[in-house]
C-alpha positions in Angstrom: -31.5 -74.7 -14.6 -27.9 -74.0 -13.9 -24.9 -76.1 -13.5 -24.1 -77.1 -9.9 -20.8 -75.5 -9.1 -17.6 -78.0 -9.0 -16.2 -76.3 -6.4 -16.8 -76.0 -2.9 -14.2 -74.0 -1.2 -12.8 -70.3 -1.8 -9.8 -68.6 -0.2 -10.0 -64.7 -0.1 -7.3 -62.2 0.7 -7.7 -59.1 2.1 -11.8 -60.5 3.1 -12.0 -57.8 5.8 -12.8 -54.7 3.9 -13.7 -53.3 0.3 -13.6 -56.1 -2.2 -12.5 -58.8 0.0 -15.3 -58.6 2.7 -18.2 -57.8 -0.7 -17.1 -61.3 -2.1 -16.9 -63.3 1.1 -20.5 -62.5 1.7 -20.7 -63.1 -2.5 -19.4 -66.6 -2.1 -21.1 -67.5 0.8 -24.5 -66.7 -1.0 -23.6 -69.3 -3.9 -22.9 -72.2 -1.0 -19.1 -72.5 -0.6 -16.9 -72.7 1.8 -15.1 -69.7 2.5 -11.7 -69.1 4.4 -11.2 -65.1 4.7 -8.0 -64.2 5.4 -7.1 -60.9 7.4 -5.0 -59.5 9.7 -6.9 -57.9 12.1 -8.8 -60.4 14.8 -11.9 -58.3 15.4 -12.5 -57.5 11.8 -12.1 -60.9 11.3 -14.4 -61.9 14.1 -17.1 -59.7 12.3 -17.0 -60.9 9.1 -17.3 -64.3 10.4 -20.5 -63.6 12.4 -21.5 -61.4 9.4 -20.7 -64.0 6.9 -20.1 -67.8 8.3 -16.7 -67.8 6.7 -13.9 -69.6 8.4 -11.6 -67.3 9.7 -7.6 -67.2 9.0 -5.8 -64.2 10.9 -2.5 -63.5 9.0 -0.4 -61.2 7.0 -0.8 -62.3 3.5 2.9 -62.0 3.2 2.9 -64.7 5.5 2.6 -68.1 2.9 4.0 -70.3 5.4 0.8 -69.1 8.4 -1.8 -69.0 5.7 -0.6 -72.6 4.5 -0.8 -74.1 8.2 -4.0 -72.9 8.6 -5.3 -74.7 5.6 -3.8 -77.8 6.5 -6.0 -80.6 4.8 -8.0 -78.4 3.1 -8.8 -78.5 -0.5 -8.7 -75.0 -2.0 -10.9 -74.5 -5.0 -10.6 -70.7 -5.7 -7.9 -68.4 -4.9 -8.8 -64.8 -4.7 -6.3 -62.5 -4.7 -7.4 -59.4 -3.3 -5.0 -58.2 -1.0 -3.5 -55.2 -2.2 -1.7 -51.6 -1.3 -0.9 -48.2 -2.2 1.4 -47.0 0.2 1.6 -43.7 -1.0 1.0 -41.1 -3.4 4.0 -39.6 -4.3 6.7 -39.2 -7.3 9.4 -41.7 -7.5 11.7 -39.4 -6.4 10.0 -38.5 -3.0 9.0 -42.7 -2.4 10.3 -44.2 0.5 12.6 -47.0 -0.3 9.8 -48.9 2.0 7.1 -48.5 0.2 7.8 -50.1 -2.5 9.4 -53.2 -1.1 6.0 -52.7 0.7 4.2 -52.8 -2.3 5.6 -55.4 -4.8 5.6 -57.4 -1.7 1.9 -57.2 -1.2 0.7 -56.4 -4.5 2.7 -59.0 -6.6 4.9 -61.4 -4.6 2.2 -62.5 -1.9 -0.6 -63.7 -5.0 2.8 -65.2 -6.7 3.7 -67.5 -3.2 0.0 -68.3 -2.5 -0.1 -69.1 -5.9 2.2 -71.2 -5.9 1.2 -73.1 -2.6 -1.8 -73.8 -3.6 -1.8 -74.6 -7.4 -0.7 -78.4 -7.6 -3.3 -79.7 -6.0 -5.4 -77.7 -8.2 -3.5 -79.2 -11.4 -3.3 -82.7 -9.7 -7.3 -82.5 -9.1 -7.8 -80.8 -12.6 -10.2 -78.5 -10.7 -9.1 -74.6 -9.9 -10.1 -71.0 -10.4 -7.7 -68.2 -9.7 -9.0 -65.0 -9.7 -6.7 -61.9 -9.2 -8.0 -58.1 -8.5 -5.7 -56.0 -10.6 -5.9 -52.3 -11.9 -6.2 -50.0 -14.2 -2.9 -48.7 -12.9 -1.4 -52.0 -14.1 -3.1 -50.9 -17.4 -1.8 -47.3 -17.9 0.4 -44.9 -16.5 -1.3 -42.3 -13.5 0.8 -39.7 -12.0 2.3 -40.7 -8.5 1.7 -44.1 -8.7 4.8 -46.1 -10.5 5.8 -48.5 -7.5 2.2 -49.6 -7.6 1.5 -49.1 -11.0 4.6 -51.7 -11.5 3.4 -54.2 -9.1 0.4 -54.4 -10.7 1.5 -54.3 -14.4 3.5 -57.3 -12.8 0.2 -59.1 -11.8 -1.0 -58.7 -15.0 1.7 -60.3 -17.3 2.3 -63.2 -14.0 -2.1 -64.0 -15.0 -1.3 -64.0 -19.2 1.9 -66.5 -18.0 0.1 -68.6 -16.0 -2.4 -69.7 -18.3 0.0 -70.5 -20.7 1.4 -73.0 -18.2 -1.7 -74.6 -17.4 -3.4 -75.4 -20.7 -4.7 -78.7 -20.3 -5.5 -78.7 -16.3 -8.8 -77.3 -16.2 -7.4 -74.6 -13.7 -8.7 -71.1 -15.0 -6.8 -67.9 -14.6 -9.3 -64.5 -13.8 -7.9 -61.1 -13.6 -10.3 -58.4 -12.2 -9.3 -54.6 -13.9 -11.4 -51.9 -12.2 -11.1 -48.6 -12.3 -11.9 -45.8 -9.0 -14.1 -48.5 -7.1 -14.5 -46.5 -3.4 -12.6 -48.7 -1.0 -10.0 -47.7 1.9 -7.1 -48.2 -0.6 -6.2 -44.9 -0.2 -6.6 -44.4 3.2 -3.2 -44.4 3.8 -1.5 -43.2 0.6 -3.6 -39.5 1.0 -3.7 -37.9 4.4 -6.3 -36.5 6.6 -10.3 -37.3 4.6 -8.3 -36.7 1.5 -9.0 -39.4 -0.4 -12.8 -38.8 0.2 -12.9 -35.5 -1.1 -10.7 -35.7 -4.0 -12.1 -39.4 -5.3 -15.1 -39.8 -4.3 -17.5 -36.3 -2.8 -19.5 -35.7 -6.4 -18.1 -38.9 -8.2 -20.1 -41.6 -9.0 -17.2 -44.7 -8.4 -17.5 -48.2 -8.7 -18.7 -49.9 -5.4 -17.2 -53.7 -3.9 -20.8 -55.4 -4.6 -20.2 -54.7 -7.8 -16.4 -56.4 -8.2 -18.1 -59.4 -6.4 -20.7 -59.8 -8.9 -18.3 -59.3 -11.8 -16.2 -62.7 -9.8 -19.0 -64.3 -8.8 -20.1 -64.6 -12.7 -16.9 -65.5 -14.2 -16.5 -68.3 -11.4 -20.4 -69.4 -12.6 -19.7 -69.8 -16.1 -19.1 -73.6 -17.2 -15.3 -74.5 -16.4 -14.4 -74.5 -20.3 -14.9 -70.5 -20.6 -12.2 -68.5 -18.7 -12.7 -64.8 -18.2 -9.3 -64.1 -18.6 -9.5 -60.5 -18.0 -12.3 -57.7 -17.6 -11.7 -54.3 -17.3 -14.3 -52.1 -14.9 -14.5 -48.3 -14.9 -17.4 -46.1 -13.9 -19.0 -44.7 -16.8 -17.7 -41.2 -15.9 -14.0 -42.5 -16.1 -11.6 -42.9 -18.6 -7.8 -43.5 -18.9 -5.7 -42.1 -21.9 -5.3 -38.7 -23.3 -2.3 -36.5 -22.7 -1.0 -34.0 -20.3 1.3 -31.3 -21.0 3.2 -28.4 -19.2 4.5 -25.3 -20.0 8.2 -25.3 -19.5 9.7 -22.0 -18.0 11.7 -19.3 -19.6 14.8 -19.1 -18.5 
């Protein structure tokens, strides 16, 4: 028979889609309280009738919103999800934008709810923060050093953190996956790219999956901390080199 859970109420970023709307539902299932933040009301309004979660429509940029909203409330878990790639392109060709856009999303929101919401985790010596990086935090990919940085950011914020709070119970998760088919890239590849070149004949990683892999690490007994698990499809795999031939001049 398995421990009941000490906690009883989860905040998820980016809830509306992909990961974030997988491990609402995820959560719910295992009895807690769930507040799904989003940005977009009728997405939101969905999930809510999908799920039972409590609904809090903001941009998760938005610390000061998302902290009114919870008011009172006693968050357990914090799961960052929220994430973006702006764009595919090399450095040169970025947008000045898109990466403000990007280390704001990626690594300064999870770093100001973080912050909002971890002493009353320490003071209660109860807490679980769970962060979705990627393997693009991991290892270099073509295209992709704005986001690439935010997330190797993420990383080395989650090995920092635990350091700070040995001794308060509060665990520290980070979540590595590889090509899981979400609408990441909706926006960073135009037209149906992004279907056709990551997914059409690929066998990629799917949100249920992610879910489970946080739904287990917040089930073990509060003295294990999955620190960090890496998740690739079977068919991927980073390293290896790539070289070009240089033209004669």
């Amino acid at each position: 028979m398995s421990e009941p859970l000490p906690y009883r109420v989860a905040v998820v970023t980016g809830a509306t889609s992909g990961i974030g709307r997988a491990t609402v539902g995820r959560l719910r299932d295992m009895g807690l309280t769930v507040y799904a933040v989003g940005r977009i009301a009728e997405a939101l309004a969905e999930l809510v009738q999908e799920s039972g979660a409590k609904p809090i429509q903001a941009d998760v940029r938005d610390t000061a919103e998302i902290v009114r909203q919870l008011d009172g409330v006693d968050v357990d878990i914090l799961i960052n999800n929220a994430g973006i790639l702006s764009t595919r392109a090399t450095f040169a060709e970025i947008e000045p934008s898109e990466i403000d856009a990007m280390i704001d999303v990626n690594l300064k929101a999870p770093m100001h709810l973080t912050r909002a919401f971890l002493p009353g985790m320490v003071e209660r010596k109860r807490g679980h923060l769970l962060y979705i990086g990627s393997s693009g935090g991991q290892a270099p990919y073509p295209n992709m050093a704005a986001y690439g940085a935010s997330k190797a950011g993420l990383s080395l914020f989650c090995d920092n953190l635990r350091c700070d709070l040995l001794g308060s119970s509060v665990r520290v998760t980070e979540v590595v996956p590889g090509r899981v088919q979400t609408d990441l890239y909706r926006t960073a590849m135009a037209g149906n790219q992004a279907r056709t070149l990551l997914y059409d004949g690929y066998r990629p990683i799917q949100p249920t999956h992610i879910a489970s892999i946080i739904a287990n690490a917040i089930e073990l007994p509060v003295f294990v901390d999955v620190s960090r698990i890496e998740v690739f499809p079977t068919d991927q795999a980073t390293g290896g080199g790539t070289m070009i031939k240089f033209p004669e001049q």
